[in-house]
C-alpha positions in Angstrom: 19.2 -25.5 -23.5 20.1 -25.4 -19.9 18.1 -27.0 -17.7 18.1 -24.0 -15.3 16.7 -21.6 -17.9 13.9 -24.1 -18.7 12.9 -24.6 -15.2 13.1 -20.4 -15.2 11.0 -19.8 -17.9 8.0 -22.2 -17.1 8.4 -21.1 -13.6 8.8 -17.1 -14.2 6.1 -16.8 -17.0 2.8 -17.0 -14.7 5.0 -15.7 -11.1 6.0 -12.7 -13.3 2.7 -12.0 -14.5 1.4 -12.1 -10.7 4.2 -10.3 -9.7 3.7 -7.5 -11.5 -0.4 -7.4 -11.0 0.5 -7.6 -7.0 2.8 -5.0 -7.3 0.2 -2.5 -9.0 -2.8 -3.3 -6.6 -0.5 -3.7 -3.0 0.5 -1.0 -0.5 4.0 -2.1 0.1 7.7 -0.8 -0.1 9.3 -0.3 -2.9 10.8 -4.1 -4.6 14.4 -4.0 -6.0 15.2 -6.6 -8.5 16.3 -8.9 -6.2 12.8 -8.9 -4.2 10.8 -9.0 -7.8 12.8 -12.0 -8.6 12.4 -13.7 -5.8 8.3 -12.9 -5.8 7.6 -14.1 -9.4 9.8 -17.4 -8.5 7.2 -17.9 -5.5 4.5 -17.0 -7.5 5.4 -19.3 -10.3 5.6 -22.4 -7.6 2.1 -21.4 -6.2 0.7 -21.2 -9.3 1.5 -24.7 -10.6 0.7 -26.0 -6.9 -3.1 -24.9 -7.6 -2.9 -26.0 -10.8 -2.1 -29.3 -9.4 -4.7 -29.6 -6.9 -7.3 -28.3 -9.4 -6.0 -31.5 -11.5 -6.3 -33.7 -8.4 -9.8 -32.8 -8.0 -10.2 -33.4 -11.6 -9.0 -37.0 -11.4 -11.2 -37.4 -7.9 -14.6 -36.3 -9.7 -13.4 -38.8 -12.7 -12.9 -41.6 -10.2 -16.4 -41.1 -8.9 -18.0 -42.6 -12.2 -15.3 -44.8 -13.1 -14.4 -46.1 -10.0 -11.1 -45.9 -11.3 -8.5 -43.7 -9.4 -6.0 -42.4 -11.4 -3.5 -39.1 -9.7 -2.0 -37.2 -12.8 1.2 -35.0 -12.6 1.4 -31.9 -14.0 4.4 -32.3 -16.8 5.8 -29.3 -15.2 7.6 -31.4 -12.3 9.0 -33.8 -15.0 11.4 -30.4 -16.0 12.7 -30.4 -11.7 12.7 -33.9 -11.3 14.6 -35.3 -14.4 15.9 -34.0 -18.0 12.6 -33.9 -19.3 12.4 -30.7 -21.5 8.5 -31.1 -22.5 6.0 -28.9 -21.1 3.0 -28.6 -22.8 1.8 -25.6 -23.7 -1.4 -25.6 -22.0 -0.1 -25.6 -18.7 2.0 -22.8 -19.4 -1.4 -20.9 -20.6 -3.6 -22.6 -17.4 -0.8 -21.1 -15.2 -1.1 -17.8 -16.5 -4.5 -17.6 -16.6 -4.5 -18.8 -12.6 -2.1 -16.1 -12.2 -4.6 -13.2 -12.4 -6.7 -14.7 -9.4 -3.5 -15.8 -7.5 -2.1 -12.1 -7.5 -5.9 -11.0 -6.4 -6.2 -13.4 -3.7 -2.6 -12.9 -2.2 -3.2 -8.6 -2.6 -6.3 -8.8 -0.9 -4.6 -11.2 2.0 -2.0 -8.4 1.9 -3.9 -5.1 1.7 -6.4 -6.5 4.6 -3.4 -7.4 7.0 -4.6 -10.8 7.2 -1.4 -12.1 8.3 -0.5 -9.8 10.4 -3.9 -9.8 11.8 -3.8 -13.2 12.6 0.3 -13.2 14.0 -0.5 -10.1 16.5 -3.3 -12.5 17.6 -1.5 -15.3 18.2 1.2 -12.5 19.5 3.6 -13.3 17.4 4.4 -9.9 16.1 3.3 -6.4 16.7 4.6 -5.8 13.0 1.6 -3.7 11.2 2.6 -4.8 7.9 5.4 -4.6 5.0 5.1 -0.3 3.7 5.8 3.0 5.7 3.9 4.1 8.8 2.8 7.1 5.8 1.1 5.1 3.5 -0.4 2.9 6.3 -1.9 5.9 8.5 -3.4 7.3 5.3 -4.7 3.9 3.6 -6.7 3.1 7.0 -10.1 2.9 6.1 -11.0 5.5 9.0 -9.3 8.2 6.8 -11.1 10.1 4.5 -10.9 13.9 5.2 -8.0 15.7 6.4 -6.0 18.9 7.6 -3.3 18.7 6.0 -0.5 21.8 7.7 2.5 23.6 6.4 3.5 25.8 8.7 6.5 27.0 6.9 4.4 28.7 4.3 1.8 29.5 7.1 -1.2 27.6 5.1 -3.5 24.5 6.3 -5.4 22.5 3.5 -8.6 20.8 4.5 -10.2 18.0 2.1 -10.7 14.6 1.3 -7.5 12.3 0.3 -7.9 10.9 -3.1 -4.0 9.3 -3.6 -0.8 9.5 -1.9 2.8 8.0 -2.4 6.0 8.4 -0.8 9.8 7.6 -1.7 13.6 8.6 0.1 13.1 11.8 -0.3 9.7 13.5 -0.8 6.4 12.8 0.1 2.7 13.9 -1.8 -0.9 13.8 -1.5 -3.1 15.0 -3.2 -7.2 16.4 -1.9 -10.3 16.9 -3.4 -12.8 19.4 -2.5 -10.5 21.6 -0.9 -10.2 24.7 1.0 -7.0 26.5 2.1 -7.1 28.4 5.6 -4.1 30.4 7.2 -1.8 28.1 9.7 -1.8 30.7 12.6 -5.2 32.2 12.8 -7.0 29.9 10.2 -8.6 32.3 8.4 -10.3 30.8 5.3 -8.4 32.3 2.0 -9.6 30.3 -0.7 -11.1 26.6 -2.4 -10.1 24.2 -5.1 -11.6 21.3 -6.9 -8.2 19.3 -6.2 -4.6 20.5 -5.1 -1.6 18.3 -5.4 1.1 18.4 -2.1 4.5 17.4 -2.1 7.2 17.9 0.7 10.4 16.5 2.1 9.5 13.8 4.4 8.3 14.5 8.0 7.4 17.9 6.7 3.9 17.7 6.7 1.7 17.7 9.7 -1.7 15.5 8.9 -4.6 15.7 10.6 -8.0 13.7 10.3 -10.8 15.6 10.5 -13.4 13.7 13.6 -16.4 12.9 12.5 -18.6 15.0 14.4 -16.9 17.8 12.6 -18.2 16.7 9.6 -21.9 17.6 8.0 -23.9 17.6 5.0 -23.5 20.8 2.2 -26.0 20.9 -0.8 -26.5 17.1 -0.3 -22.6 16.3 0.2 -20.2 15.6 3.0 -18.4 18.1 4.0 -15.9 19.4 7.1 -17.5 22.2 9.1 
């Protein structure tokens, strides 16, 4: 077999599985191939890299009652560094296994802006992070309810977002605990339990509702 493919396979089975989990639980543009590729490779190379200093720390705990140091390499490297084809299964299975924490760790670092955080600190960047200024604004933790206006059907929705996404050509949301006024004189004209909204982008006009226009109905938040 080709040593490319090998070195592939080990690599991509664990990067691909935290790929794909990252790409679930992140806000983030949408990946083409090329990007998912390139994500699971990275993945793949992280993955056996903790693997490797989780077997470090192994053989440094074993030292301590043998007073014997002995530093193991995973097998993996042999399939890089020489024609080596064997890989043992369990490190293929320890990888993927890692891979579920990995994709948690590097989402939440993602989600929570860590990096950026820490590069508009150091001024570096004034970059907010990697997905469109829509699904930032409404995943900031600040947002909850909303005025969400139409004027070209005259109507203004107030509620609470509950999910959102966006692509090249439309954009949706959808509320919760909903009530639908009149754009121009916002006269109340009716509620719903949930409404789903979808428009061509820049069409929508969203608004979030300040806090001291919010109050307590039957036990429940609610806008006044």
């Amino acid at each position: 077999m080709n040593k490319l493919v090998v070195i592939l396979i080990v690599i991509l089975i664990p990067g691909i599985v935290s790929a794909v989990i990252s790409d679930k639980i992140t806000v983030h543009s949408k990946w083409d191939s090329f990007k998912y590729g390139l994500y699971s490779v990275v993945f793949g190379i992280t993955i056996y890299s903790f693997l490797q200093i989780i077997l470090y720390s192994s053989n440094i705990i074993s030292a301590c009652f043998s007073n014997n140091m002995i530093w193991n390499n995973l097998q993996m490297w042999n399939v890089i560094t020489s024609e080596a084809y064997d890989v043992p299964a369990s490190e293929v299975i320890f990888a993927t296994i890692l891979s579920v924490p990995i994709a948690f760790l590097f989402s939440w670092l993602i989600n929570f802006k860590l990096f950026n955080k820490v590069a508009k600190y150091l001024r570096i960047t004034n970059k907010y992070g990697d997905e469109n200024l829509f699904s930032y604004y409404l995943n900031a933790k600040e947002i909850d309810w909303l005025y969400v206006r139409d004027p070209s059907n005259n109507l203004t929705y107030q509620g609470r977002i509950m999910t959102y996404s966006e692509n090249t050509d439309i954009q949706e949301i959808v509320l919760s605990e909903v009530t639908v006024y009149r754009y121009e004189d916002s006269a109340e004209l009716y509620s719903l339990p949930t409404i789903y909204l979808t428009k061509k982008l820049g069409e929508f006009i969203i608004e979030a509702i300040p806090s001291e226009n919010l109050g307590i109905y039957n036990g429940k938040e609610t806008a006044n």
